[in-house]
LONU-316700 format. One record per residue (C-alpha): y, x, z; residue in three letters. Coordinates in steps of 0.25 Angstrom, whole numbers, plus 5000, padded with zeros to 4 digits. Each point is the difference from the previous one (the first is absolute). Example, Ala and Ser with C-alpha at 12.3 -4.5 7.8 and 13.67 -1.06 7.14 Angstrom:
498250495031ALA
501450064998SER
! end
This chain:
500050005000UNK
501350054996UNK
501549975004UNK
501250034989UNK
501350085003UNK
501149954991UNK
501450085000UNK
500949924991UNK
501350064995UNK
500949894996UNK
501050094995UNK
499050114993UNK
500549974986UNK
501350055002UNK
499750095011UNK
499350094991UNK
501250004989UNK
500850065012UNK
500949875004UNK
500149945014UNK
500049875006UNK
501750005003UNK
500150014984UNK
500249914990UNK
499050034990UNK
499049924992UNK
498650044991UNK
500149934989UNK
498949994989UNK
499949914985UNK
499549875003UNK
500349874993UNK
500750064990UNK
500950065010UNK
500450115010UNK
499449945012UNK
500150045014UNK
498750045005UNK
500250075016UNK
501549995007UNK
500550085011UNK
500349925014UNK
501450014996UNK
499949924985UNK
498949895008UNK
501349995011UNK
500849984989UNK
499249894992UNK
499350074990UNK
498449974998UNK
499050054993UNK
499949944985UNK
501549974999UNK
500650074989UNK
500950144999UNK
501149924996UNK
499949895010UNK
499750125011UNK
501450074994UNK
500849875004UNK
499549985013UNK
500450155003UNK
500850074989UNK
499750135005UNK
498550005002UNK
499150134995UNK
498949994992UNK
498850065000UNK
499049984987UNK
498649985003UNK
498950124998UNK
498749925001UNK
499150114999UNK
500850115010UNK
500249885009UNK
498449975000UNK
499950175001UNK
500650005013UNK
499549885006UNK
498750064998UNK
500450125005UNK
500549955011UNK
498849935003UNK
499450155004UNK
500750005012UNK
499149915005UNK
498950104999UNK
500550045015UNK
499249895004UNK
498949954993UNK
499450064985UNK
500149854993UNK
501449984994UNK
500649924992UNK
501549964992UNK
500349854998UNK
501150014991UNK
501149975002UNK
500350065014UNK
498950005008UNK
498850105005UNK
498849955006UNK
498950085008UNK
498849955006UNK
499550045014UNK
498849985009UNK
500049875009UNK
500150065015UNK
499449945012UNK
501249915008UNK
500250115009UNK
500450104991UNK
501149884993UNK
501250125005UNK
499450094990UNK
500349914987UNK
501350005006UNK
500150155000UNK
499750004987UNK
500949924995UNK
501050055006UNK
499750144994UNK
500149944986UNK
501449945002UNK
500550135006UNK
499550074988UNK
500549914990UNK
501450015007UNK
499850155000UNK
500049984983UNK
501249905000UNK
499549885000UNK
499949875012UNK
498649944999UNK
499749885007UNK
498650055005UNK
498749905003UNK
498749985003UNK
499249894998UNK
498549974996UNK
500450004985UNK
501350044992UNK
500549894994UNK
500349925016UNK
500650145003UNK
500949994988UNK
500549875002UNK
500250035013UNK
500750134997UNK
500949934990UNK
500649935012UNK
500050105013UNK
500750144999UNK
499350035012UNK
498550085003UNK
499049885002UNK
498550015004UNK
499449854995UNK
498950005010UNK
498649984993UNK
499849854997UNK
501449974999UNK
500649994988UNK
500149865000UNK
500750005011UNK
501050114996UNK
500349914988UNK
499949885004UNK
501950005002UNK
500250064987UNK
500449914990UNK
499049944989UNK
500950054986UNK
499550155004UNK
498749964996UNK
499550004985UNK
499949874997UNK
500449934988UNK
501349954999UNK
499449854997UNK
499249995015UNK
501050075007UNK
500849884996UNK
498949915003UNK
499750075014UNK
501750005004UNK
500049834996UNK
498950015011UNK
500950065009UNK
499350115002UNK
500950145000UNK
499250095007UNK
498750104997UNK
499449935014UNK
500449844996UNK
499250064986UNK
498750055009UNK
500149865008UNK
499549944986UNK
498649975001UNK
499350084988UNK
499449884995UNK
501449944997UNK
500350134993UNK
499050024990UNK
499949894988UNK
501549975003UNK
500750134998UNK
499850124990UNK
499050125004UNK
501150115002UNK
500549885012UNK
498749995006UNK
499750175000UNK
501450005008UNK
499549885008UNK
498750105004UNK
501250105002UNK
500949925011UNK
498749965007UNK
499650145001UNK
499150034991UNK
500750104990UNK
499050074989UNK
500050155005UNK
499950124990UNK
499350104997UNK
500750135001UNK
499350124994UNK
500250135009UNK
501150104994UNK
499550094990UNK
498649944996UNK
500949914988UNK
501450014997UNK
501050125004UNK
! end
């Protein structure tokens, strides 16, 4: 049995062109016929600007805003190589583009929880170490401790068996499901990850689609977990 440690770096992307929070600064990229904005610094998000709105409607909103082209295949260079500094702690890596590094460790008896801690606390120093603020988590699989570090800037050990739980206050549209339940799911009233889980899964399957019901199995705490080859037997 195995837990994940998941260090997400929300601002990676511009991190790693050398730009800092304080600035404004987009990553834009062609999409839609159009420059698009792809990543924003906390300063252009303060300001308005979000992710898919145009150069031209990011240059209205703030006249003097940088811009920072996208490089797609340096970007998932570093990410992976970033990844590596989660050798420090276990041998089986792995990049989740955009912005996030996941490494799986050993389940620990109760009475060592202070260890996962320890460990997490190691990465988030190191990655401060390399410029960059991660929010640092572990869960008993990668994708609860994303959403969770999506949402908290702070270090958090999800004790085993409680990813439900640690979900269950964020709200429902951070989940993948199609635009067309969510809509049907908030005409129900219900705008919460734990409100979804309260949904029998009967009521789910047959009346909503099949990427719904996976993120149902998701918010009721049971989240597919992956297969993460040890560094250096594929890949790098």
């Amino acid at each position: 049995m195995f837990r994940y440690l998941v260090a997400h770096i929300p601002n990676f992307r511009l991190d790693r062109c050398g730009w800092f929070p304080h600035q404004h600064v987009v990553l834009l990229a062609e999409e839609k016929n159009a420059l698009r904005v792809q990543a924003a610094s906390f300063a252009a998000k303060k300001s308005g600007i979000r992710r898919g709105m145009s150069a031209a409607a990011a240059r209205a909103l703030v006249p003097h805003i940088e811009t920072e082209l996208l490089d797609p295949v340096a970007e998932a260079s570093d990410l992976e190589a970033l990844s590596q500094q989660l050798l420090r702690v276990s041998p089986s890596i792995m990049a989740m583009p955009p912005d996030t590094v996941i490494t799986e460790i050993a389940r620990l008896p109760e009475s060592r929880a202070g260890h996962e801690r320890s460990l997490a606390e190691r990465i988030r120093i190191r990655m401060n170490q390399l410029g960059h603020t991660a929010s640092v988590i572990i869960a008993d699989d990668p994708i609860t401790a994303l959403h969770v570090a999506r949402w908290k800037t702070s270090t958090t050990i999800i004790p085993p068996g409680k990813g439900a739980q640690a979900l269950a206050p964020l709200p429902l549209s951070i989940l993948s499901i199609p635009h067309r339940d969510l809509v049907h799911l908030d005409g129900l009233g219900i705008d919460t990850i734990g409100a979804f889980a309260q949904i029998e899964p009967a009521s789910i399957s047959g009346r909503f689609s099949a990427q719904t019901i996976a993120e149902h199995a998701l918010a009721c705490g049971r989240a597919p977990t992956p297969i993460i080859t040890p560094w250096g037997e594929s890949g790098p």
